[in-house]
C-alpha positions in Angstrom: 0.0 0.0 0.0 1.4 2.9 -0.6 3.2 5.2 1.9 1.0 7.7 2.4 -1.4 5.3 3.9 -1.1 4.5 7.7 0.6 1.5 8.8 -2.0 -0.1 10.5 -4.4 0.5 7.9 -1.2 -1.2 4.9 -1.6 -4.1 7.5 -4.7 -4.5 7.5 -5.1 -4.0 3.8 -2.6 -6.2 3.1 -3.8 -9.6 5.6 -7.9 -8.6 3.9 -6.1 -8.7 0.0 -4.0 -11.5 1.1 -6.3 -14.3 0.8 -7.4 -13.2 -2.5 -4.4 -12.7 -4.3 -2.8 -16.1 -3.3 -6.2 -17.5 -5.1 -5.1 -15.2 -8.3 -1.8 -17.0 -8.0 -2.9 -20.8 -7.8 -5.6 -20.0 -10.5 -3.6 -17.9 -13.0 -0.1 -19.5 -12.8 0.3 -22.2 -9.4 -1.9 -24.9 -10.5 -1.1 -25.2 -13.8 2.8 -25.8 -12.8 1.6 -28.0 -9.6 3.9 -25.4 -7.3 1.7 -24.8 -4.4 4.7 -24.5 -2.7 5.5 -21.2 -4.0 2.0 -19.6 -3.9 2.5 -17.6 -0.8 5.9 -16.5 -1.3 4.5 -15.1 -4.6 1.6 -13.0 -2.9 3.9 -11.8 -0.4 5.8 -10.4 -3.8 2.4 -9.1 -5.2 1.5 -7.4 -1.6 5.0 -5.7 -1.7 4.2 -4.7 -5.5 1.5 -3.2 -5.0 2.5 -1.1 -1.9 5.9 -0.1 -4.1 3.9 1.4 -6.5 3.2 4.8 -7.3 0.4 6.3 -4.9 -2.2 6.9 -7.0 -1.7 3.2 -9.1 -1.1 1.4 -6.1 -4.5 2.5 -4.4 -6.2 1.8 -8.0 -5.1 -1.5 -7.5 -6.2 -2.1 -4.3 -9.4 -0.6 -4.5 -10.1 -2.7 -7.9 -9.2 -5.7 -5.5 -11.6 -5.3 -2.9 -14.0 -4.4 -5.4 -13.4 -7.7 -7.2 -13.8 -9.4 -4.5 -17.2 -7.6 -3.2 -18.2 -8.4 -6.5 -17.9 -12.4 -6.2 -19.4 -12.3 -2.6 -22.3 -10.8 -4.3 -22.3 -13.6 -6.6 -22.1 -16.0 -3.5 -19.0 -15.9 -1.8 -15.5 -14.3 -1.5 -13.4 -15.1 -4.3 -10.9 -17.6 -2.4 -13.9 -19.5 -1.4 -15.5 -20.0 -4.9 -15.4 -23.3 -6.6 -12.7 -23.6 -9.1 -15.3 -23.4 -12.1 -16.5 -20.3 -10.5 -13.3 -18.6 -9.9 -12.5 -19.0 -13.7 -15.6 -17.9 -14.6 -15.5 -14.5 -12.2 -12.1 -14.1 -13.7 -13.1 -14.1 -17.0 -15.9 -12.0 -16.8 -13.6 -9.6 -15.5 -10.8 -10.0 -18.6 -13.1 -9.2 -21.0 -14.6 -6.0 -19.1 -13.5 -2.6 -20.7 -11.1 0.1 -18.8 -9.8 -0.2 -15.5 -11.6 -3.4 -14.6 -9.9 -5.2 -17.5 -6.8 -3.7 -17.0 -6.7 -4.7 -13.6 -7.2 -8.5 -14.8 -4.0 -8.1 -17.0 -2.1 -7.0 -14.3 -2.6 -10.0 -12.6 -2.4 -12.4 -15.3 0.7 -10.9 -15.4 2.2 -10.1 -12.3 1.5 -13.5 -11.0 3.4 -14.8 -13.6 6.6 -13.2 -12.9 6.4 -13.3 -9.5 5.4 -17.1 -9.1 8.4 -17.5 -11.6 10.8 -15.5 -9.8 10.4 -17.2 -6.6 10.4 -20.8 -8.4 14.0 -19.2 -9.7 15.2 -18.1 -6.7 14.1 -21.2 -5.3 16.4 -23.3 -7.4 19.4 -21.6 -7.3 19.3 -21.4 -3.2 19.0 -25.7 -3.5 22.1 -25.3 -6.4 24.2 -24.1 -3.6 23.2 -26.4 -1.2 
């Protein structure tokens, strides 16, 4: 979160996105590589992303967050509870919207991406010099 917000209020922010983004990054990237092991490591990356951005991106981000998650709980539950069928589907309703809504799907897409990767890198060159 960005700076400017109030630390307990980044915490708080963060632990309430947390559960949600680690769901982005099983559906989008984890499960398709069978690396659970590396899903949480990978959020932890997205959290700090998104609270190293600039202000007024950063804050998008969240808010489009929350907002995608109110969304599915309006559709029945929180996004990390969802069945898998009904994650993908939320998701893709979400790609295909116009703007800022869409835009935040990409991010994700792609940001999970990298980070999942970066830790799976990291990851095997800490066990190479072991």
């Amino acid at each position: 979160m960005p700076p400017s917000v109030p630390p307990a209020l980044r915490r708080a922010l963060r632990e309430r996105l947390r559960p949600t983004i680690a769901m982005l990054v099983r559906d989008l990237v984890a499960d398709e590589f069978q690396g659970q092991a590396h899903v949480a490591p990978a959020t932890d990356v997205l959290l700090r992303r998104l609270g190293g951005m600039a202000p007024h991106l950063g804050s998008g981000m969240v808010a489009l967050t929350l907002g995608f998650d109110a969304w599915c709980r309006l559709h029945g539950a929180p996004y990390y509870r969802l069945s898998t069928d009904r994650r993908a589907e939320m998701l893709r309703q979400w790609q295909g919207l116009p703007g800022p809504l869409g835009g935040w799907a990409q991010f994700y897409e792609k940001m999970s991406v990298f980070a999942y990767w970066a830790i799976v890198e990291e990851s095997e060159a800490a066990d190479d010099h072991a």
